[in-house]
C-alpha positions as CSV (number, residue, x, y, z in Angstrom):
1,X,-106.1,45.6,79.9
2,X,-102.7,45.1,78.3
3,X,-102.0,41.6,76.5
4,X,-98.4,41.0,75.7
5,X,-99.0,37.4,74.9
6,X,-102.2,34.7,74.8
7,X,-104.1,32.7,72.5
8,X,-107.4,33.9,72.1
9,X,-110.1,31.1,70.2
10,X,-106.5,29.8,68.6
11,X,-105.5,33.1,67.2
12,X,-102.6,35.3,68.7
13,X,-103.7,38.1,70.5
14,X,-100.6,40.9,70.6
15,X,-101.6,44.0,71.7
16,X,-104.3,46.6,73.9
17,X,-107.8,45.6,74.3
18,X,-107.7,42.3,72.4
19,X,-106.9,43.8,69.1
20,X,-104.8,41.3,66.8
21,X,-101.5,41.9,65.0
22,X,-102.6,42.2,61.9
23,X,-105.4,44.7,62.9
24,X,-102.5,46.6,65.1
25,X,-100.4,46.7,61.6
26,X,-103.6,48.1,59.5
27,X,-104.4,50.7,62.1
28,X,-100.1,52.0,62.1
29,X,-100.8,51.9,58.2
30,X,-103.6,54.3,58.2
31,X,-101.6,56.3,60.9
32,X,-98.6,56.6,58.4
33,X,-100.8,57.4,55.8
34,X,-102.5,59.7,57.2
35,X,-99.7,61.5,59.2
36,X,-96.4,60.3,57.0
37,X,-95.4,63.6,56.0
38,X,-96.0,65.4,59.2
39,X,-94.8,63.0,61.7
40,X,-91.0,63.6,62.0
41,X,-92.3,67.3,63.1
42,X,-94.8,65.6,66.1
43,X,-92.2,63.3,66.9
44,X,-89.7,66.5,67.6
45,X,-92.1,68.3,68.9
46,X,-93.2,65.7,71.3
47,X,-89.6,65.2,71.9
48,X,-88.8,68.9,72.8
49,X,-91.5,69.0,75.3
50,X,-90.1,66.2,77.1
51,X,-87.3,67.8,77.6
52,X,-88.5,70.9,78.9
53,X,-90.7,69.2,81.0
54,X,-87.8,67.3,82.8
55,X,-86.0,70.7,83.2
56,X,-89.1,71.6,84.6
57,X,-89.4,69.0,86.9
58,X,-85.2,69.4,87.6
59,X,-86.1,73.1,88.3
60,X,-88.6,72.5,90.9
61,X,-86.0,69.9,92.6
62,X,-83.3,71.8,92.5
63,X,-85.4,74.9,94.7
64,X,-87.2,72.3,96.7
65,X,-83.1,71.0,97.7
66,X,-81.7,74.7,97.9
67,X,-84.4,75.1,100.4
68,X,-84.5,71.9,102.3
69,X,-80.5,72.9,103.1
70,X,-81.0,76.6,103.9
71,X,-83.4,76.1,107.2
């Protein structure tokens, strides 16, 4: 369950599953931490296969209309 915004025993609650934003800013620290040096790569990476899954998905469209128009 996603909260964007309540008050929770009088103490914000911004974020998934009742998690805080303080513990929300400790877990992105470890994340950097752990990951700072590598994640430019995994963010291009991820990036890339976006892409090539929406040319993919244009593909498959694209055939699916060329053969919708030739019957």
């Amino acid at each position: 369950m996603f909260v964007l915004s309540s008050v929770f025993l009088g103490v914000p609650v911004l974020g998934f599953m009742g998690l805080g934003t303080v513990e929300l800013l400790v877990v992105s620290g470890v994340i950097l931490l752990l990951f700072g040096s590598r994640l430019p790569k995994v963010m291009r990476s991820l990036g890339q296969g976006i892409v090539e899954f929406k040319r993919g998905v244009q593909g498959i469209e694209d055939e699916s209309n060329q053969d919708a128009t030739a019957k």
